[in-house]
N, C-alpha and C positions, 0 to 999 in steps of 0.2 A: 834266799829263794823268794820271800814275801816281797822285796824290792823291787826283784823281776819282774812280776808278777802285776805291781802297783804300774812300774814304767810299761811293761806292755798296754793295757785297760788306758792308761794316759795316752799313747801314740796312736791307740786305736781310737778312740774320740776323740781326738784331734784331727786325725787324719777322714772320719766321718762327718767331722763339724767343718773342715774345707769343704768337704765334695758336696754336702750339700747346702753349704755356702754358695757356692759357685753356681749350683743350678737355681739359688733364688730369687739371681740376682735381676733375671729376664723375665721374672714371671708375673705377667699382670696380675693387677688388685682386682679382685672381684666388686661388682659395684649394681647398683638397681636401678638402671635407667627405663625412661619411657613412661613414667607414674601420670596415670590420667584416670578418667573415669566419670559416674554418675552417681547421683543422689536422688533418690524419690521414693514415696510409698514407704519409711521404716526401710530402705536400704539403700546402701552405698554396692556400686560396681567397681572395682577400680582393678585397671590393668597395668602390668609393670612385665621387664624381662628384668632377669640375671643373667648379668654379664660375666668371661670371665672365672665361672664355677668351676670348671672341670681342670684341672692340670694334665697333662700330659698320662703322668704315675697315676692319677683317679681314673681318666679313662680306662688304662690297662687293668686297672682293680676291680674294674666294672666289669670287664670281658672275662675277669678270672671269676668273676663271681660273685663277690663282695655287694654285700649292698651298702647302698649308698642316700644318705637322708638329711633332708634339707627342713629347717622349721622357719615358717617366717609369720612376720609379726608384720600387721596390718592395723593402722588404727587413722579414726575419721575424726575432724577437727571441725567445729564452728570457727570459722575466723572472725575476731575481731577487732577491730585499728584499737592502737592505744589502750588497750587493756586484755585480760587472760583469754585465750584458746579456750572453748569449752568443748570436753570429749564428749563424741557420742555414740561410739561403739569401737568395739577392738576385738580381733580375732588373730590366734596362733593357727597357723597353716600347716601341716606337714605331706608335704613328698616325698616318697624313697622308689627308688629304682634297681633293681635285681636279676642279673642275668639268670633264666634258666637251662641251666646244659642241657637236660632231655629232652626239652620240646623246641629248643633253638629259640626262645625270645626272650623282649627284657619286658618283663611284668613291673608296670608304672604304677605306684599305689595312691592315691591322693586321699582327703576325707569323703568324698562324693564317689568313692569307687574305684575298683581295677581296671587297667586297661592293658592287652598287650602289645607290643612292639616289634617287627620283625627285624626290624637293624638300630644300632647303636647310635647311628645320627639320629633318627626319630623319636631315641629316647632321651636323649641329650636334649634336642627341642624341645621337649614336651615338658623337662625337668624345667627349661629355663625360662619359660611365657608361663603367664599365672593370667587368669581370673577370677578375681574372690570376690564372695560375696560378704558384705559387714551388715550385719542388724545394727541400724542406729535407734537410740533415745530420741525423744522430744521430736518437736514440730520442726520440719524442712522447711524454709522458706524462698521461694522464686527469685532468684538476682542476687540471694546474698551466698558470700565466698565461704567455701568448706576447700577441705584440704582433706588428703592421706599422706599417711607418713607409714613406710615401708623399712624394714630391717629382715637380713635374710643371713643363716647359718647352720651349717655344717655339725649336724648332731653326730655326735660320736658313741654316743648310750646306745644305739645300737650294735656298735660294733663290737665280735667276741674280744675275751677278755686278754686274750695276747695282740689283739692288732688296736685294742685300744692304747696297752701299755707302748707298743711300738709306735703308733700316731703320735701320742702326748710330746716324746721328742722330735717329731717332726713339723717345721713348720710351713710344708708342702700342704697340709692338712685341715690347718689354721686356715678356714674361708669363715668369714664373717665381712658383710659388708658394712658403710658406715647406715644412718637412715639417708633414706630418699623422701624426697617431698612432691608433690601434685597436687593441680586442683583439680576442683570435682566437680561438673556443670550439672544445674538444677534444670530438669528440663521447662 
């Protein structure tokens, strides 16, 4: 009986490691394009979109309800030829986005505040354009090259404790993008 039992659990995850095999195979990488921005005054602007976030199964998870949270890491660079990068500030971002059934919207949460959203493209948009602001260190100087470097992913610590353990083997789920780079004009 325990044999049965072993070869069913085996035909069953196999037969779920095809299927979604098969849907992974079409599904764009998420990535961070667009990185630009400014530096002046003790701070850096820099603007980037996320490309690419949402899969198909996220969206639907998103209209069931599920909230959905993104952290991204921003950090500002002195550039200089032929020797070390020096940092001058960095900052972790977090967005999450959550449909409400009772009042019909998706409530956008950012660090700077709530916002609500009456349809699902809007909140989609608004997940995927960022502007952040970095407190940087030290003296800015006019005409010389700074940089942002961007990395963005898919927090799961928020999600409860069965759709995490059900995520972990999915790797529909798995959004992390690689870093992004831009430079930054001193006005």
């Amino acid at each position: 009986m325990t044999a049965v039992r072993v070869l069913i659990v085996f035909f069953a995850l196999t037969l779920v490691g095809l299927l979604s095999g098969s849907s992974i195979a079409g599904t764009p990488v998420p990535v961070i394009s667009e990185v630009s921005g400014t530096i002046h005054g003790g701070e850096a602007r820099v603007h980037f979109n996320l490309q690419n976030a949402f899969t198909p199964e996220m969206v639907e998870a998103l209209k069931s309800g599920i909230e959905i949270t993104f952290k991204t890491t921003v950090e500002v660079d002195r550039v200089y030829r032929n020797w070390f990068n020096r940092a001058m500030g960095k900052v972790e971002y977090t967005r999450s986005v959550r449909y409400e059934a009772l009042s019909g919207v998706y409530r956008l949460h950012r660090n700077d505040g709530d916002e609500l959203l009456p349809d699902v493209l809007g909140a989609l948009e608004r997940m995927t354009r960022f502007e952040v602001v970095v407190p940087v260190t030290g003296d800015v100087e006019k005409g010389k090259p700074y940089r942002a470097r961007v990395r963005a992913k898919l927090d799961k610590v928020g999600l409860s404790e069965p759709l995490r353990s059900i995520f972990f083997f999915s790797s529909l789920w798995d959004v992390e993008t690689d870093w992004a780079r831009g430079d930054l004009k001193t006005p």
